[in-house]
N, C-alpha and C positions, 0 to 999 in steps of 0.2 A: 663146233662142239656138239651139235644135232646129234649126228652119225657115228659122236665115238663109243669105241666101244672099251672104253676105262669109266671108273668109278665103280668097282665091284666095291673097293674099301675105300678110307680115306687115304690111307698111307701101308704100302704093302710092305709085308712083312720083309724085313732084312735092309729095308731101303737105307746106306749111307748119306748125309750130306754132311759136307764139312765148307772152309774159307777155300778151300782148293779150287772148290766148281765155280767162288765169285768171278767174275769178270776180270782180267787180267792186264786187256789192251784198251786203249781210250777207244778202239772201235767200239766194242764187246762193250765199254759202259754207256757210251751213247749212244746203241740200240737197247741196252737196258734200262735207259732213263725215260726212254719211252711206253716202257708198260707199267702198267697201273697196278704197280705189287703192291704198297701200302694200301691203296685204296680200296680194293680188294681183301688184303685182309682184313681190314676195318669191314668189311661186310660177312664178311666170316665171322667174324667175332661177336658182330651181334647178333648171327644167328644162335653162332655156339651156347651163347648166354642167353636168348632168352626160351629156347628149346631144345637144342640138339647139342649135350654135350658130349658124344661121340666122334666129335673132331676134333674134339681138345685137344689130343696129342698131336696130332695131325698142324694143328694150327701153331702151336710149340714150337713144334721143329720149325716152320716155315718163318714166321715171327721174328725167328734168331738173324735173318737175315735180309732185313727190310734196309740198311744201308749198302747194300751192296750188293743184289743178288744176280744171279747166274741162271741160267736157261733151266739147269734141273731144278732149279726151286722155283720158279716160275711155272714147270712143269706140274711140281706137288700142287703148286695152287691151284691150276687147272684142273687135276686131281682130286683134288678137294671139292671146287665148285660142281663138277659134274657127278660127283656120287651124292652132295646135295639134291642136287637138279632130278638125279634117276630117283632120290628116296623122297622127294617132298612131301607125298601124303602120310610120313612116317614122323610121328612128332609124340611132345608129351602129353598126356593127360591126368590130370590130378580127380581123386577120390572116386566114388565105386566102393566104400568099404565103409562100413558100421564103428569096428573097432581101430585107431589109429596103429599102425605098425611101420616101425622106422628101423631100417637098417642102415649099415653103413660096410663101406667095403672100402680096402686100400692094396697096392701091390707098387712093383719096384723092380726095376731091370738093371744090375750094376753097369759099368764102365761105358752107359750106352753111346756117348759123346766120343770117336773115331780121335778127336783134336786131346779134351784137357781129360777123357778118363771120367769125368764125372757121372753121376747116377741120374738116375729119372726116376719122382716118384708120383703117387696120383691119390685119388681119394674119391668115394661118389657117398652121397649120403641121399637116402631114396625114402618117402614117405607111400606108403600106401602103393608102391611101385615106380613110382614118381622121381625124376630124381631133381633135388632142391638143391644140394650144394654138391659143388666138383671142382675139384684144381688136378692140373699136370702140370710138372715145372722138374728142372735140373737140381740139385741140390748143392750146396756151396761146397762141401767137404768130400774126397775124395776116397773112397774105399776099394777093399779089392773082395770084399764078400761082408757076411749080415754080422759076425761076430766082432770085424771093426766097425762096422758103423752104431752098434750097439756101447 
């Protein structure tokens, strides 16, 4: 992983995964029970949370497939750890400011899910530049643009 040369993003733009790319043959799952995909994400995750929520979506998608994954999501994770690894000196830092100023920012991609059609939506809430609360997640309800999901 030294030498590669991925991790420009966490997760590049247009990447599919779906239940297609799990594992399909008891070969394929018994060289997959060998790598350390949950373990891994659990280290992901506490990055994500306690600095770097810019792999949130990134971790989402991968997440979705910890019972069963497949070589390309093993990939993303790989993907993940090493744009980690290339940004480490990049993190958060809180206050630098006089007056408190808190924004908040949310956006939404419909049908982003290939399988059920469902949305993805996200949220960052940033103090002073800072950002304190963040989620990305699927949404339960199914839409095909803003004015049904409204």
């Amino acid at each position: 992983m030294e030498q590669s040369q991925r991790g420009f993003l966490p997760i590049s733009h247009g990447m599919c995964f779906s239940d297609k790319q799990c594992p399909s043959s008891d070969e394929e799952r018994k060289r997959m029970s060998k790598v350390p995909y949950a373990s891994e994400i659990g280290s992901i995750m506490y990055a994500m949370i306690c600095t770097r929520p810019n792999v949130s979506y990134a971790l989402s998608v991968a997440s979705r497939y910890q019972t069963n994954p497949g070589e390309s999501h093993w990939t993303l994770v790989k993907t993940i750890l090493k744009y980690l690894r290339r940004t480490k000196y990049v993190f958060l830092i809180y206050g630098g400011e006089e007056e408190l100023i808190v924004n908040g920012y949310t956006n939404a991609s419909f049908q982003t899910d290939i399988e059920d059609s469902q949305s993805q939506s996200g949220f960052v809430f940033m103090i002073n530049g800072g950002a304190v609360s963040w989620k990305s997640s699927k949404q339960a309800t199914v839409t095909d643009s803003t004015i049904e999901a409204e």
